[in-house]
Every structure is written in structure tokens, then in C-alpha cells.
N, C-alpha and C positions, 0 to 999 in steps of 0.2 A: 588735362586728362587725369593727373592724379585727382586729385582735388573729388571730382565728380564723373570715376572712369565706372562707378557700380549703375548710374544711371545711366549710363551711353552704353553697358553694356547690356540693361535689362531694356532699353528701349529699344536697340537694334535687334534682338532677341521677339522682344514683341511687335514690333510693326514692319521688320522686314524678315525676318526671321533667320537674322546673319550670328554670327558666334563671330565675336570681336576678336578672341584668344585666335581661333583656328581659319579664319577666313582674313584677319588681317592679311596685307601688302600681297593679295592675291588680286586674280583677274575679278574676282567675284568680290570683293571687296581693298578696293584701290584707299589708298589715303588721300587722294581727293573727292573717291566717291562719301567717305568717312565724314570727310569735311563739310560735303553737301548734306548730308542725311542730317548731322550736326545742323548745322544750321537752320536745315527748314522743319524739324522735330513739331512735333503736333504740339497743340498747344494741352493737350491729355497727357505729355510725354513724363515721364516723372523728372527728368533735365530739366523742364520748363515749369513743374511743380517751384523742383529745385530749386532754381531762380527767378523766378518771379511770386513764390506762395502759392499759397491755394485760389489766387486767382484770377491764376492762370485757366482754371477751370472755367472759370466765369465767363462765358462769351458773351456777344451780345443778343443771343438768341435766349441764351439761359438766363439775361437781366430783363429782358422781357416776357420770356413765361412767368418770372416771378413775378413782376407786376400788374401780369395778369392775374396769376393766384388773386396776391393781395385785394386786387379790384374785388375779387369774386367774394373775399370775406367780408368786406365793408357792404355789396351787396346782400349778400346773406345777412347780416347783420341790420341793414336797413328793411328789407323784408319782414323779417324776422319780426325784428320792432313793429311792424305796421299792424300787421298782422295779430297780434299779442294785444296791441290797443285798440284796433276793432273790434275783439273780443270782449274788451271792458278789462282787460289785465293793465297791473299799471309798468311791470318788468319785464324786459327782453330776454325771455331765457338762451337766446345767442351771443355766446359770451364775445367779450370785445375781439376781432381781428387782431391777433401781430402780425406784422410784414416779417417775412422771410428774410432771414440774416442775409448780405451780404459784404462781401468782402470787399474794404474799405468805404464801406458803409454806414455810419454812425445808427443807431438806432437810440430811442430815447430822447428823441426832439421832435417839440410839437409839429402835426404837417401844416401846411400851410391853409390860411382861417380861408382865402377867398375863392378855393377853386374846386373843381371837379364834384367830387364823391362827399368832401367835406360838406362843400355848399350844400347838396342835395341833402345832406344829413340833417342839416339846420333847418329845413325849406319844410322837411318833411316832420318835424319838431321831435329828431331824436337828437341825443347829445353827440358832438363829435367824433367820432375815432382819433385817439391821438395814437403815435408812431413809440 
């Protein structure tokens, strides 16, 4: 409680809307109810920032919109190119895709040469999107 008692009290504050100081070891906030709110703390909670970083943030809903993003750029980008060389242009003025950071996530490694979006990339004779 020392340790991390400013985030159990801004969290209790925000998502139940208890005052740690004034509602503790009441009927309205029992120390085992404390314990439970503790424990199942959103993963948005800043306790659960706290300890586990910011990615905590990252569900799996949010690792998947972002992949959906990214899809969206490599398609814009192969669009983009196609489009530009039907015209007789020889450059794609849709600049390369980056995938959206995430956390624990390396960026800066080639993606993989045989599948998906890449492949369509190569099929469709633009150069690959690397990561």
C-alpha cells in the first residue's frame, strides 16, 4: 500500500468513486472489499499501468486494430503504386507504411518475404514494405 497507495487511491476515486482516506474500514468500503477492487483493477487502471507498463493498455482488441491499421497502409500503399504506374509515373507518391509501435514489440525487422501483403506486393511488382 505504501509503495503504490497514490494509484489505489486515484483508481478507487475513478472507477468506483470511493475516497480511500474517508470510506476506508467502513460498511461502504470494507478491507476486503479493498482487496477485491485491488485485485480485479481494469487493465486502464493506473495500478496496472504501474505494474505491468504501458502495456497494460494493450489489449487484444487494441493489437488488433493496430494490425488492422497497418494492413490499411501497405494497402494504400499498394494502391497507390498501381495506380501511379498505370499512369506511366514511375514513383509511388504513398510514402512507405510504418506499423504502429507497440509495446514489446520490436520494430525495425524485416517482415516476413513469404506471406500476406508482402507477397501481394512483390505479385503486383511494388517493392516490399519492410517493418
Amino acid at each position: 500500500m505504501a509503495e503504490h497507495g497514490n494509484d489505489i487511491e486515484s483508481d478507487l476515486l475513478r472507477f468506483w468513486n470511493l475516497d480511500l482516506i474517508a470510506d476506508l474500514g467502513t460498511p461502504r468500503l470494507t478491507w476486503r472489499r479493498l482487496g477485491v477492487l485491488i485485485e480485479r483493477a481494469p487493465d486502464e487502471s493506473a495500478l496496472a499501468r504501474t505494474l505491468a507498463g504501458e502495456g497494460a493498455l494493450w489489449t487484444p482488441e487494441r493489437h488488433l486494430l493496430a494490425g488492422v491499421i497497418d494492413s490499411l497502409g501497405v494497402v494504400a500503399y499498394l494502391l497507390g503504386g498501381t495506380i501511379v504506374t498505370l499512369g506511366g509515373a514511375k514513383d509511388n507518391p504513398v510514402p512507405h507504411p510504418k506499423p504502429i509501435e507497440r509495446p514489446g514489440i520490436e520494430t525495425g525487422k524485416p517482415a516476413a518475404e513469404n506471406r500476406g501483403l508482402m507477397q501481394l506486393a512483390r505479385k503486383m511488382g511494388q517493392k516490399p514494405v519492410t517493418q
